[in-house]
C-alpha positions as CSV (number, residue, x, y, z in Angstrom):
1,X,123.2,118.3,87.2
2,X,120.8,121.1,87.6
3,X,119.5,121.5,91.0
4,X,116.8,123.8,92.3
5,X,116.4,124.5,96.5
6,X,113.5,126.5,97.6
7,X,112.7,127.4,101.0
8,X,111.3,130.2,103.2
9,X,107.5,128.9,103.1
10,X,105.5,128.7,106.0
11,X,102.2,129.8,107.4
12,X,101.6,133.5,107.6
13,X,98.3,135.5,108.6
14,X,96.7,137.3,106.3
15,X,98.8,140.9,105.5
16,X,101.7,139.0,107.0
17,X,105.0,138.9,104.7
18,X,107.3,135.9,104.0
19,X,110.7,135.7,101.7
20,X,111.4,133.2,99.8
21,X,114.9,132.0,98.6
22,X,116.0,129.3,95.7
23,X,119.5,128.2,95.5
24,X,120.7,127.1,92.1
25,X,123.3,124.8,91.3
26,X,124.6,122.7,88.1
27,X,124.6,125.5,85.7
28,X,126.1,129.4,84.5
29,X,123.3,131.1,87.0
30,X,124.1,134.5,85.6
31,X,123.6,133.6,82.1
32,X,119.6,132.8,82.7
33,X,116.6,134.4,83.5
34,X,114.7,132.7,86.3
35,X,111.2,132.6,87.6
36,X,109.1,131.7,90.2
37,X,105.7,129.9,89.5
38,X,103.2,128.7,92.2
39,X,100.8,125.7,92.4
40,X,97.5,126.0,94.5
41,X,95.4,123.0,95.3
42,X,93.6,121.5,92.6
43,X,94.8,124.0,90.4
44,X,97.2,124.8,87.5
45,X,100.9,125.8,88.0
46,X,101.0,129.3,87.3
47,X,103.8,132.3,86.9
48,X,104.3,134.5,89.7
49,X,107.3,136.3,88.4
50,X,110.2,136.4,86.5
51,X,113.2,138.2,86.3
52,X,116.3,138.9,83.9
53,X,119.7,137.6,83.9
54,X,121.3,140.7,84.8
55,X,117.9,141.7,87.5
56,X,117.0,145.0,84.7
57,X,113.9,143.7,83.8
58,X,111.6,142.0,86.1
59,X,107.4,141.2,85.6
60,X,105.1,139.7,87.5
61,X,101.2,138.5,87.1
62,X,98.5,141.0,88.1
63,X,97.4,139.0,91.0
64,X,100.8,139.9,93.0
65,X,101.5,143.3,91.1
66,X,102.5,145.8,93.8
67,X,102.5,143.1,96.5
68,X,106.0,140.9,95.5
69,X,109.2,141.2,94.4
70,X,111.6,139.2,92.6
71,X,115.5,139.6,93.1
72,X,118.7,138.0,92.5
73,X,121.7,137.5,93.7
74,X,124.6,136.3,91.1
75,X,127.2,135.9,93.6
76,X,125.3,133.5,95.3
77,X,123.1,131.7,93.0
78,X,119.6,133.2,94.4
79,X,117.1,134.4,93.4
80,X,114.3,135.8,95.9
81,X,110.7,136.6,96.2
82,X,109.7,138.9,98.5
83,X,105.9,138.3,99.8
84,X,103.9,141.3,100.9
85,X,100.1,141.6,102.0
86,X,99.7,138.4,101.8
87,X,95.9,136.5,101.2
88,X,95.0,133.5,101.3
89,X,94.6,133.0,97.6
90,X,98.2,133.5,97.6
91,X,98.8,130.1,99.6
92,X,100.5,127.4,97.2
93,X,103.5,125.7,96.4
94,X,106.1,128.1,95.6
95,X,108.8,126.8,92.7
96,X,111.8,128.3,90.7
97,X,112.8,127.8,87.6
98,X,115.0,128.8,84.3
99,X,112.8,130.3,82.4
100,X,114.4,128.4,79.5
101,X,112.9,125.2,81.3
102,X,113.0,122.5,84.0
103,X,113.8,121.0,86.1
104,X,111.7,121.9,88.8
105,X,112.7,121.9,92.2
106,X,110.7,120.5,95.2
107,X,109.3,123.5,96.1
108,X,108.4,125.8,99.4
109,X,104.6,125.3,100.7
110,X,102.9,129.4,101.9
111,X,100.0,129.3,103.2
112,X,98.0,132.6,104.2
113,X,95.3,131.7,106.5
114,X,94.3,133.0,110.4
């Protein structure tokens, strides 16, 4: 079955920088754009980024624009978010996804904070 594996989170300080990484499993990986949304506390789930099957097209939301970036890896069934500048309105659950659909994985908790 499809299986989604995030990890990377932590705490960070402001400006600091994290990586994430999501392992996919249970389907053609290269055939499917993926993306990476993000939950904050009492809020909704939102999209961070998303990238194409073949990593020629990426986009990401205006809040992170400049600041992250989403990669792939096809031989290895990853995709990646790098983190830059981080603020604390960036601290979340961190999930991947086909952008086709679920399921979700568990996720990777960030949190920005000093």
């Amino acid at each position: 079955q499809v299986q989604l594996v995030e990890s990377g989170g932590g705490l960070v300080q402001p400006g600091g920088s994290l990586r994430l990484s999501c392992v996919a499993s249970g389907f053609t990986f290269s055939m499917f754009e993926m993306s990476w949304y993000r939950q904050a506390p009492g809020k909704e789930r939102e999209l961070v980024a998303t990238i194409t099957s073949s990593s020629r097209k990426t986009n990401y939301a205006d809040s992170v624009k400049g600041r992250f970036t989403i990669s792939r890896d096809n031989a290895k069934n990853t995709i990646y978010l790098q983190m830059n500048t981080l603020k604390p309105e960036d601290t979340a659950v961190y999930y991947c996804i086909r952008s086709t659909g679920g399921p979700w994985g568990q996720g990777t908790q960030v949190t920005v904070s000093s």
